[in-house]
N, C-alpha and C positions, 0 to 999 in steps of 0.2 A: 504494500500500500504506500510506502514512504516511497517509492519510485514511480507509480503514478500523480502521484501530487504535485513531486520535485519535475514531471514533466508536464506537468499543468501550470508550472510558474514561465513570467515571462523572460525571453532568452537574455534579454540588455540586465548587464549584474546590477546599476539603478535599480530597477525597476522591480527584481528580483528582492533586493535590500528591504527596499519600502515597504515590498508585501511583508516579508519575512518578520521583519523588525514589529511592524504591526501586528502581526500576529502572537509573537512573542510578547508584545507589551499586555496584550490580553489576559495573562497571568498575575498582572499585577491584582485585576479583579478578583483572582482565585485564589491567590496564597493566604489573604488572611479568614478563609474560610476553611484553612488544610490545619490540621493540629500544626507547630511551631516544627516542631525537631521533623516531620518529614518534608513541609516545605523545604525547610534548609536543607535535607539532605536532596530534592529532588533538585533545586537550585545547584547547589555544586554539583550532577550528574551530567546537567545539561551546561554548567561551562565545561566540564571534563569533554564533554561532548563537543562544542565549539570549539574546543583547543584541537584535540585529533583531529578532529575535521580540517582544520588551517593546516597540521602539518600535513595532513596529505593530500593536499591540493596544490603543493609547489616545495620549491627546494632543488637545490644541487649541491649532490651528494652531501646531504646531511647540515648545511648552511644556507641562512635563510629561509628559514621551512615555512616563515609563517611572516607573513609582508605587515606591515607600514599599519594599512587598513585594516588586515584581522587581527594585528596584536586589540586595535581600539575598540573591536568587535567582540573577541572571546568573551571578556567577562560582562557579555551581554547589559549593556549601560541600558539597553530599554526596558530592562526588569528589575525591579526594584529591589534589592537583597530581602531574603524574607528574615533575617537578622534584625535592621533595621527594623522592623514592623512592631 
């Protein structure tokens, strides 16, 4: 299912961004409805998750694995920590 979706997104990585980000930020409406300790724990899954994802989408041989932009990206800024909360 995670690969019909990611093909249902638009191809320009704008565009893509915008969706994604928004959808992501839609969490913020969920976490404080989640007991505290699995919010937090499902939060760090998904930057663990953003992180992997950057390194293998680029890199040579093992430098630079993770650009400019998704360092700013992993720790997904449009989700609010559920720490904070």
């Amino acid at each position: 299912q995670l690969m019909t979706l990611a093909n249902k997104l638009p191809a320009h990585p704008d565009e893509r961004l915008e969706i994604i980000s928004t959808e992501l930020g839609r969490l913020n409406q969920i976490y404080p409805r989640l007991p505290k300790a699995f919010a937090e724990q499902f939060h760090g899954s998904m930057r663990n998750f953003a992180k992997q994802l950057a390194e293998v989408s680029g890199g040579f041989i093992g430098f630079y694995t993770i650009s400019f932009e998704e360092k700013e990206l992993i720790n997904l800024p449009m989700v609010q920590d559920p720490v904070m909360l």
